[in-house]
Backbone as JSON Lines, residues from 0, in Angstrom:
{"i":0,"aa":"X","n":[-47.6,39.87,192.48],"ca":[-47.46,40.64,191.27],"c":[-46.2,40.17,190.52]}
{"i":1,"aa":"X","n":[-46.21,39.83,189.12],"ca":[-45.01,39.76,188.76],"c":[-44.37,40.61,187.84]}
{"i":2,"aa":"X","n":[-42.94,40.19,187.2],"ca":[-42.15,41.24,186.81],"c":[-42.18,40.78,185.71]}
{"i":3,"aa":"X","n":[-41.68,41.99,184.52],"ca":[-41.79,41.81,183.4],"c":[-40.61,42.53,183.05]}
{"i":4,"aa":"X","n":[-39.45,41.94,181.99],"ca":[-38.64,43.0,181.78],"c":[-38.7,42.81,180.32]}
{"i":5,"aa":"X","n":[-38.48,43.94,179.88],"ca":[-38.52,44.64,178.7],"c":[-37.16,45.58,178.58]}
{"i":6,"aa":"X","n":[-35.94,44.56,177.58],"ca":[-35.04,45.56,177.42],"c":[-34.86,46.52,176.25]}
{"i":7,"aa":"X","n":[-34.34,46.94,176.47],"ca":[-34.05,48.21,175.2],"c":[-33.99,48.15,174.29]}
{"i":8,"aa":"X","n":[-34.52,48.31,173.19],"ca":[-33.91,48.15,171.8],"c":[-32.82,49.33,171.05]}
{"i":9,"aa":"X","n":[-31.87,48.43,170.97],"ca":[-30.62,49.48,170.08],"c":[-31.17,49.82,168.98]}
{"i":10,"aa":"X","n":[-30.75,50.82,168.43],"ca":[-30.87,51.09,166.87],"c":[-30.16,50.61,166.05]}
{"i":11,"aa":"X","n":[-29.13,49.84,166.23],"ca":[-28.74,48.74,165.13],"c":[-29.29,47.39,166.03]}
{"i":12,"aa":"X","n":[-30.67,47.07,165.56],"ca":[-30.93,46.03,166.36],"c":[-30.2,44.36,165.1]}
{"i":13,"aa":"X","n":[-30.44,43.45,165.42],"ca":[-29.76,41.82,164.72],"c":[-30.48,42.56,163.54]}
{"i":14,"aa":"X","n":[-31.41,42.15,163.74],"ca":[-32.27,42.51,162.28],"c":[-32.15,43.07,161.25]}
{"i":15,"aa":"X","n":[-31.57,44.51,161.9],"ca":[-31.24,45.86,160.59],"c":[-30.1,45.51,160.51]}
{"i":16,"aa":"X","n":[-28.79,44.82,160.95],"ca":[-27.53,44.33,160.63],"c":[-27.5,42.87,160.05]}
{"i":17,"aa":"X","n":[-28.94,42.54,159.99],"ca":[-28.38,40.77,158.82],"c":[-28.71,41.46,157.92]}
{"i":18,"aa":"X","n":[-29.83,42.51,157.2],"ca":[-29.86,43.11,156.06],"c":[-28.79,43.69,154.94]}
{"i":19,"aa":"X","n":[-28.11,44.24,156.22],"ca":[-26.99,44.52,155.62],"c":[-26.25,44.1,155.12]}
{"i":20,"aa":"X","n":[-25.39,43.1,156.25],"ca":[-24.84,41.92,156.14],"c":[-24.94,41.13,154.8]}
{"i":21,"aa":"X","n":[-26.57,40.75,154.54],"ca":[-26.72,39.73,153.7],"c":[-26.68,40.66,152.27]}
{"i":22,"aa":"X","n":[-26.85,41.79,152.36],"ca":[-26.52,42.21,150.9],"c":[-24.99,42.31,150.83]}
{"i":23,"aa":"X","n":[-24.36,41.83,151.74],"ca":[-22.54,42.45,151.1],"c":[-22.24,40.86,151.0]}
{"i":24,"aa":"X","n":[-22.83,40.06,151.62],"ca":[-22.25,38.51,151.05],"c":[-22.96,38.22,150.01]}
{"i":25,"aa":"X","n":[-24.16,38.57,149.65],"ca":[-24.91,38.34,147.86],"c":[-23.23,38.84,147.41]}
{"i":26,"aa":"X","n":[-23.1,40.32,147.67],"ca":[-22.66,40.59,146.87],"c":[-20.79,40.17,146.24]}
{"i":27,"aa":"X","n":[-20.82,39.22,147.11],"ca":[-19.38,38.57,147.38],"c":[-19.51,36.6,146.74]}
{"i":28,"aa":"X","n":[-20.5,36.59,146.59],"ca":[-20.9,35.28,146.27],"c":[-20.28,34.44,144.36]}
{"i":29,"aa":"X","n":[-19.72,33.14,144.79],"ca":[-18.87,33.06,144.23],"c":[-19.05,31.67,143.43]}
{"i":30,"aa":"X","n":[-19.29,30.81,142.7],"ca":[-19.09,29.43,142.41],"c":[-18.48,28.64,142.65]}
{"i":31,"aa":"X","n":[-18.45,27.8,143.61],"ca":[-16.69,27.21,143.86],"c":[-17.35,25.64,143.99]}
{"i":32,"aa":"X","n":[-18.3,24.9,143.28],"ca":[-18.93,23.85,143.58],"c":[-17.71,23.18,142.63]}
{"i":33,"aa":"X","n":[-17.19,23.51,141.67],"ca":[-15.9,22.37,140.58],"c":[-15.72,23.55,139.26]}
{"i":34,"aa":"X","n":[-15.06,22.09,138.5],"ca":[-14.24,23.33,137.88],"c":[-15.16,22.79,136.31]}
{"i":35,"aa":"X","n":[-16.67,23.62,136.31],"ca":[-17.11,23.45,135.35],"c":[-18.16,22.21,134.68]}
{"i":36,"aa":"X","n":[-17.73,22.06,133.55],"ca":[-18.78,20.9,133.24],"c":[-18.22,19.37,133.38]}
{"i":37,"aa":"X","n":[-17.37,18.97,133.51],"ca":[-17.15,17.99,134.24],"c":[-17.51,17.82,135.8]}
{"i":38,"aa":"X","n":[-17.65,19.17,136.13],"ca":[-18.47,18.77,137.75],"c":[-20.04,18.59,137.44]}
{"i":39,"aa":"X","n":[-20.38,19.15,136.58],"ca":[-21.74,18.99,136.25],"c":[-22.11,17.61,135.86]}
{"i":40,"aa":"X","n":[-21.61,17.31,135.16],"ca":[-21.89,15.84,134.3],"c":[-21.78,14.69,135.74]}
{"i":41,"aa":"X","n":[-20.63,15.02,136.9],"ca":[-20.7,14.28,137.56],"c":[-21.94,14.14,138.28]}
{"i":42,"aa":"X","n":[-22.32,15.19,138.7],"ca":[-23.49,15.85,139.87],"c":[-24.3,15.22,138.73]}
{"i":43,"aa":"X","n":[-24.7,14.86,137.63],"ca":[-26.07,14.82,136.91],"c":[-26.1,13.28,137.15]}
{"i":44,"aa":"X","n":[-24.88,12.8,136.83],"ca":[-24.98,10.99,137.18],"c":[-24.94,10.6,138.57]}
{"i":45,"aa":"X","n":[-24.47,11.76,139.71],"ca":[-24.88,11.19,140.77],"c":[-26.3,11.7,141.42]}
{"i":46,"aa":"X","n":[-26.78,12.49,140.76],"ca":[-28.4,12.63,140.89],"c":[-29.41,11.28,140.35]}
{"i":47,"aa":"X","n":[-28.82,10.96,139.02],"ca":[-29.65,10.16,138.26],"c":[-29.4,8.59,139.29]}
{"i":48,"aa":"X","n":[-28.17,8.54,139.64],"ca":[-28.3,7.46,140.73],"c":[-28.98,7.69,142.41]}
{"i":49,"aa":"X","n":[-28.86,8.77,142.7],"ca":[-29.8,8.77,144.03],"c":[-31.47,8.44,143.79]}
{"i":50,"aa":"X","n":[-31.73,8.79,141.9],"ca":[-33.18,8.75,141.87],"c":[-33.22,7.85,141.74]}
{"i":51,"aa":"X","n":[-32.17,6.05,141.86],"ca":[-32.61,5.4,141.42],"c":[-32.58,4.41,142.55]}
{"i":52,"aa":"X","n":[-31.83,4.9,143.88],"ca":[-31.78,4.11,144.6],"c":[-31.96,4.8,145.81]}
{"i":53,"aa":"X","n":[-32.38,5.86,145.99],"ca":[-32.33,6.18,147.39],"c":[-31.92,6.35,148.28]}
{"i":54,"aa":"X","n":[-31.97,6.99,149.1],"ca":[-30.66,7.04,150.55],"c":[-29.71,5.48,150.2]}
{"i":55,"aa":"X","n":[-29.97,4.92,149.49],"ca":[-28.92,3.71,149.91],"c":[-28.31,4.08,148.68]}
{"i":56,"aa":"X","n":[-28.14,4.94,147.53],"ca":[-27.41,5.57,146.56],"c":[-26.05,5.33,146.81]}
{"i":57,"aa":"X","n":[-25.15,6.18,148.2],"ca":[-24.06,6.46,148.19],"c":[-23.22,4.78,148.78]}
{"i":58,"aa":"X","n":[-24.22,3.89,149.21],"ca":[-23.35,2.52,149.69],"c":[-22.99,1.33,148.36]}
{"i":59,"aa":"X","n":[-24.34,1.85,147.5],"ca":[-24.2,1.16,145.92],"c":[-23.28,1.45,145.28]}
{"i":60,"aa":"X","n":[-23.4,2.59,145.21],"ca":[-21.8,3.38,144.23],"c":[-20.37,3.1,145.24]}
{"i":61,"aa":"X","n":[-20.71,2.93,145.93],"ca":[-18.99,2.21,146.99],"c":[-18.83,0.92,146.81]}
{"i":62,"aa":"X","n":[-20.37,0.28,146.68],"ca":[-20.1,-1.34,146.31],"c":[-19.75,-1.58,144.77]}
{"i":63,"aa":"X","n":[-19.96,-0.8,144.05],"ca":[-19.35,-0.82,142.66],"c":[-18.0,-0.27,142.22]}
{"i":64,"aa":"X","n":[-17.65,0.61,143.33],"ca":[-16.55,1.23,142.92],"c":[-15.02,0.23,143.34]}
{"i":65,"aa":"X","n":[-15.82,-0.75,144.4],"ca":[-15.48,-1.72,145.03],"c":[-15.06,-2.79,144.22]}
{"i":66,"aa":"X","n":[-16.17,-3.69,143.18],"ca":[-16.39,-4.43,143.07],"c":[-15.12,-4.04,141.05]}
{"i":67,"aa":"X","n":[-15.71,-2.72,141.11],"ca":[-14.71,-2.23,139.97],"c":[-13.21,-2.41,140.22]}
{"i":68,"aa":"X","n":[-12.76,-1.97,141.38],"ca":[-11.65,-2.3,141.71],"c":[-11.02,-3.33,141.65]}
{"i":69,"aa":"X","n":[-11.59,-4.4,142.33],"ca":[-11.17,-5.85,142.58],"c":[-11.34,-6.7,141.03]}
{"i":70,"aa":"X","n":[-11.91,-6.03,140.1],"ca":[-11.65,-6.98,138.86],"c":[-11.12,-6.31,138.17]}
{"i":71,"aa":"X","n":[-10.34,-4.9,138.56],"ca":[-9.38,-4.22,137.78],"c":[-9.77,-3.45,136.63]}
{"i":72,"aa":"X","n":[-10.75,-2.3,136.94],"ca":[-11.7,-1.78,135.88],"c":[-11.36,-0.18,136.28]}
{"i":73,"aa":"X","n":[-9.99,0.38,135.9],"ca":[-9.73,1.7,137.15],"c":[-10.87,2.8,136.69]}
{"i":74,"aa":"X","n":[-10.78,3.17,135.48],"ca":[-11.83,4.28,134.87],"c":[-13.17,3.61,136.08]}
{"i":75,"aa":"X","n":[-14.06,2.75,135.45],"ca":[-15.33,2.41,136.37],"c":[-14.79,2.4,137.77]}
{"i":76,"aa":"X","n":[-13.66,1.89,138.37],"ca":[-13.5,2.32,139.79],"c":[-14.1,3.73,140.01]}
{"i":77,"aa":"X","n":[-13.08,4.51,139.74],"ca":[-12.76,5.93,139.34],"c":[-14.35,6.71,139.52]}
{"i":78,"aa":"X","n":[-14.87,6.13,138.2],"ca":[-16.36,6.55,138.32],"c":[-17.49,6.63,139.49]}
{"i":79,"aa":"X","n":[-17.39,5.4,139.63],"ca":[-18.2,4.99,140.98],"c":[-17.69,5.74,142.46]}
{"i":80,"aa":"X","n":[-16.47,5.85,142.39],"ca":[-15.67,6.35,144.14],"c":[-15.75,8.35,143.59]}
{"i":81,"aa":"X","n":[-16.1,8.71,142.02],"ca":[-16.41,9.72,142.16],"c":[-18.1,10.23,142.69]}
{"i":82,"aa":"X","n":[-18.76,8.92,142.06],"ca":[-20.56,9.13,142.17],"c":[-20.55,9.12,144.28]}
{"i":83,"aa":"X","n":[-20.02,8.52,144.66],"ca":[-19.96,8.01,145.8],"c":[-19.38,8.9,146.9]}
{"i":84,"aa":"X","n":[-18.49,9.86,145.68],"ca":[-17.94,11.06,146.58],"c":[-18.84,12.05,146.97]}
{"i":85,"aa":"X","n":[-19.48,11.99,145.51],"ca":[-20.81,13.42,145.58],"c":[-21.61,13.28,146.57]}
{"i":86,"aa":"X","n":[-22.14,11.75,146.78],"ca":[-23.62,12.0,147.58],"c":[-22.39,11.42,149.13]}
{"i":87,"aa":"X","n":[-21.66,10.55,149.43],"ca":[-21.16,11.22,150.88],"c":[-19.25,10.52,150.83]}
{"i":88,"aa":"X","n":[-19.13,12.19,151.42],"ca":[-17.47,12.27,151.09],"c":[-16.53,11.29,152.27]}
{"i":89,"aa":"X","n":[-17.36,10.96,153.21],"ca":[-16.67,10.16,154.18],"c":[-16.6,9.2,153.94]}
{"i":90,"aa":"X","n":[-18.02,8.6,153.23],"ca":[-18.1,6.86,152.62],"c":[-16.55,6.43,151.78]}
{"i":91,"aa":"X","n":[-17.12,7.41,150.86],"ca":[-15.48,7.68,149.31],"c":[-14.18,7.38,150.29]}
{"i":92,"aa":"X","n":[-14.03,8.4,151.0],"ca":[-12.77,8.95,151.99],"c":[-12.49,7.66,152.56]}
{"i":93,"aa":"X","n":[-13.34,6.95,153.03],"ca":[-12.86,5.37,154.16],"c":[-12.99,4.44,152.78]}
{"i":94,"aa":"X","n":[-13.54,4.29,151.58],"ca":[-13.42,3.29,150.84],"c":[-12.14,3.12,150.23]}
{"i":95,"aa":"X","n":[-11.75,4.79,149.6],"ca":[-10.19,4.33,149.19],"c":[-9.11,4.35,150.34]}
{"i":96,"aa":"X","n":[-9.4,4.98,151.56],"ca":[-8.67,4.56,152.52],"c":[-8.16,2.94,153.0]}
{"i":97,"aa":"X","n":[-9.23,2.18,152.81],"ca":[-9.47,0.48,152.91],"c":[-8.65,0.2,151.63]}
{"i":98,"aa":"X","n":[-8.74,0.52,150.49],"ca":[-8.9,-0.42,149.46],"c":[-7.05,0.05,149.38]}
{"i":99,"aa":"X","n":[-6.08,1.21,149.71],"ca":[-5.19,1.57,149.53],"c":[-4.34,1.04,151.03]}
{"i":100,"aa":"X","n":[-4.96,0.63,151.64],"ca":[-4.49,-0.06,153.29],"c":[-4.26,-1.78,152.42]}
{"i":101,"aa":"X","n":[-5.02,-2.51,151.87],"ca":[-5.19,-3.43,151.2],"c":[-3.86,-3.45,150.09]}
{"i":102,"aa":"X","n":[-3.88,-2.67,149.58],"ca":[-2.92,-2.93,148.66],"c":[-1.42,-3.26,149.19]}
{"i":103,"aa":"X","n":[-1.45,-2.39,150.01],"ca":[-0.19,-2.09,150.79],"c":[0.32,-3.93,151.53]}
{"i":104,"aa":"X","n":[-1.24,-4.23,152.35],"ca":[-0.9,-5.31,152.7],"c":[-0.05,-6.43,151.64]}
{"i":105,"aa":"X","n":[-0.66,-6.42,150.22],"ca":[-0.27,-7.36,149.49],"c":[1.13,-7.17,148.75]}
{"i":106,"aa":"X","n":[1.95,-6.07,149.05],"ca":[2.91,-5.94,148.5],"c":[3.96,-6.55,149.19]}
């Protein structure tokens, strides 16, 4: 014969406390994605580049932001290591990490 256990249910079971829960963080909910329409405009050009290249989006915009760099183009740097930030922040994070390790060397 086997056993079956069946425990208790509380009256504040998970359930009736994420309800809750989730109406007091709606109600705490906040914008904090940038500061406005310059974050927008960014997010729209780094959308319009993921549609154009695909998961390989965020290595293109590092190879340009790259390639901006090295012929001394800071705005288009700038641009690209921002598009590159949006879709992945570690790529950005180790590119100007390299490219500012580099400089250093040449001084």
């Amino acid at each position: 014969m086997t056993l079956h256990f069946a425990a208790a249910r509380p009256a504040a079971s998970p359930r009736y406390l994420f309800r809750a829960l989730a109406v007091r963080i709606a109600a705490r909910a906040a914008n904090d994605n940038g500061d406005g329409e310059s974050h927008d405009e960014m997010l729209r050009a780094s959308l319009k580049h993921f549609a154009e290249f695909g998961l390989a989006a965020a290595a293109e915009a590092r190879d340009k932001a790259r390639t901006a760099h090295f012929a001394g183009h800071r705005d288009d740097y700038r641009h690209w290591l921002a598009i590159c930030r949006t879709l992945d922040r570690r790529m950005a994070v180790a590119l100007s990490a390299n490219l500012a390790r580099r400089g250093q060397r040449k001084t």
